[in-house]
C-alpha positions as a Markdown table, in Angstrom:
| # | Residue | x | y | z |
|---|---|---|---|---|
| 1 | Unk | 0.0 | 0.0 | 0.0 |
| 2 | Unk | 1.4 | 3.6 | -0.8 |
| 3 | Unk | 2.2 | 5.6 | 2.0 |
| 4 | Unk | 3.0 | 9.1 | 0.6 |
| 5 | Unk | -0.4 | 11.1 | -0.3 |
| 6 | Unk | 0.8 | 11.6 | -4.0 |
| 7 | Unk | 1.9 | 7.7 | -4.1 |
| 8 | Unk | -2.1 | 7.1 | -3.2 |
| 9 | Unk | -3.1 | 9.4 | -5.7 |
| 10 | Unk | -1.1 | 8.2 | -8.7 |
| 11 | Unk | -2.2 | 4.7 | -7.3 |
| 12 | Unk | -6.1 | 6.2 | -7.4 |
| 13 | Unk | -5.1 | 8.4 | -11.2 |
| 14 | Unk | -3.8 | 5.2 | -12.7 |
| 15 | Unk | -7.4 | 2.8 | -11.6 |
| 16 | Unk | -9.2 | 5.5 | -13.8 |
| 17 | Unk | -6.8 | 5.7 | -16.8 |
| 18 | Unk | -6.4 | 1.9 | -16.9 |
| 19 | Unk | -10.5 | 1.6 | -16.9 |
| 20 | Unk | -10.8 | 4.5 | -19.9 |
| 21 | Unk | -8.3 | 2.1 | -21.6 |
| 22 | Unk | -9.6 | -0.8 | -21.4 |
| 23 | Unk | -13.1 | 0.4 | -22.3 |
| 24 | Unk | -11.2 | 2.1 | -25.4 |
| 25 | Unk | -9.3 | -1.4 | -26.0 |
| 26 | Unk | -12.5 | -3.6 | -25.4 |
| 27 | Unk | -14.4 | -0.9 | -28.3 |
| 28 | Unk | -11.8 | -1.3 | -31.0 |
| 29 | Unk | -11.9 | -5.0 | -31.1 |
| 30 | Unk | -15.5 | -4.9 | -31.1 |
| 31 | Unk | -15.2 | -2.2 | -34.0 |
| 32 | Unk | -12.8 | -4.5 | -35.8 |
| 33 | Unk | -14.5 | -7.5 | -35.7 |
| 34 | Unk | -18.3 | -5.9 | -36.9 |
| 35 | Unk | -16.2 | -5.2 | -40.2 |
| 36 | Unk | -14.5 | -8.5 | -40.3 |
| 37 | Unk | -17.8 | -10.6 | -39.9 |
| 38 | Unk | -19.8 | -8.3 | -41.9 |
| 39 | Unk | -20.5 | -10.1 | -45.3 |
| 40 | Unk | -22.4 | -7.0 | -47.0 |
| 41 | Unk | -20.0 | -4.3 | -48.9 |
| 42 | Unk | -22.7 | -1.7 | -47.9 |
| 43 | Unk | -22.6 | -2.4 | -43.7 |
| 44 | Unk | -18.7 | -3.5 | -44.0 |
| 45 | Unk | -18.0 | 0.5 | -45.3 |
| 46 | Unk | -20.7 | 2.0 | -42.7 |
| 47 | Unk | -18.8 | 0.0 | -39.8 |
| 48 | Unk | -15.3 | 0.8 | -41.2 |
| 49 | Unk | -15.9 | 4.5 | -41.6 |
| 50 | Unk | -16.8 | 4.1 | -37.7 |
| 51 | Unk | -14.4 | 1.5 | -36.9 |
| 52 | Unk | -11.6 | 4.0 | -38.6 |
| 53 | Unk | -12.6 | 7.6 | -36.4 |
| 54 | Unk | -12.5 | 5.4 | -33.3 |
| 55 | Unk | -8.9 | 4.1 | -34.3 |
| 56 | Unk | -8.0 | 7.6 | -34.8 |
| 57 | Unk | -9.4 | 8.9 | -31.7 |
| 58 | Unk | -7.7 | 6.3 | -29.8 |
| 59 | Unk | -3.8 | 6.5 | -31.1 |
| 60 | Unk | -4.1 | 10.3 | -30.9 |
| 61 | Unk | -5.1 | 10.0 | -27.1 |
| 62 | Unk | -1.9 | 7.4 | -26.9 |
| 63 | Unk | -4.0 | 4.7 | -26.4 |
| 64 | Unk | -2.5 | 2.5 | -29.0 |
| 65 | Unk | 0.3 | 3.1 | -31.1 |
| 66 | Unk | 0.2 | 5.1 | -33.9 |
| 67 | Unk | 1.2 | 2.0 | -36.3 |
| 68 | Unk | -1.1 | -0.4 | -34.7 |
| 69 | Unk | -4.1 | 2.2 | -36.1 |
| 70 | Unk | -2.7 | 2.6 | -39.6 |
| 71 | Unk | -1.9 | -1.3 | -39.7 |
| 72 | Unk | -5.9 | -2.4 | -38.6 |
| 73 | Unk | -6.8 | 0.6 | -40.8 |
| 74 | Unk | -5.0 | -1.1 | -43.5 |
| 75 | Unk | -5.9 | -4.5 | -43.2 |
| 76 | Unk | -9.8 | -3.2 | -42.8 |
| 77 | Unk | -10.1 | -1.4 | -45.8 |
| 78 | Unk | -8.2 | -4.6 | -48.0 |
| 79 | Unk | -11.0 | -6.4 | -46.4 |
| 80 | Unk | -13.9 | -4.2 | -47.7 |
| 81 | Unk | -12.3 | -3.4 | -50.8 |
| 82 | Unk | -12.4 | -7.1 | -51.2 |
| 83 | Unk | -16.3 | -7.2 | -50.5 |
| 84 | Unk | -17.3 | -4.3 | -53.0 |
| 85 | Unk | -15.1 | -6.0 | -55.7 |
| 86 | Unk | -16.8 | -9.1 | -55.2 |
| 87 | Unk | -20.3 | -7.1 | -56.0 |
C-alpha cells in the first residue's frame, strides 16, 4: 500500500486511466470484428468509416500506437475493398 499522499493518488489516477483504456481497447476489437464478420460491402464501409474515427481517436489519445491504427486501418479497408469488388 502507498504511504506518501501523492503515491495514493497516482495509485487512485492510474485505476481510472487503466478503466478509460480498457473500455477504449474492449471498443476497437469490437469495432474490428463488426467489419471483419460483416459479409455485406454496404454495412462493411458503414462500420469501417466508424471503426476507422475510433482508431483515430484512440492513437491520438496514446492509447494504442500510432502503427497499430494505420496497420488495422489497413488491413480493414483490403477487407472491404475485397467485398465491394466481389459485387
Amino acid at each position: 500500500m502507498a504511504h506518501h499522499k501523492s503515491a495514493q493518488k497516482r495509485v487512485r489516477s492510474t485505476k481510472r486511466r487503466q478503466e478509460r483504456n480498457k473500455t477504449a481497447l474492449s471498443k476497437v476489437k469490437t469495432l474490428v470484428k463488426k467489419v471483419q464478420s460483416s459479409e455485406d460491402a454496404e454495412k462493411a464501409q458503414v462500420y469501417l468509416k466508424e471503426a476507422v474515427a475510433f482508431l483515430d481517436k484512440t492513437a491520438a489519445k496514446g492509447r494504442i500506437h500510432k502503427n497499430k491504427a494505420a496497420r488495422n486501418k489497413s488491413a480493414l479497408t483490403k477487407h472491404v475493398n475485397k467485398l465491394a469488388a466481389k459485387k
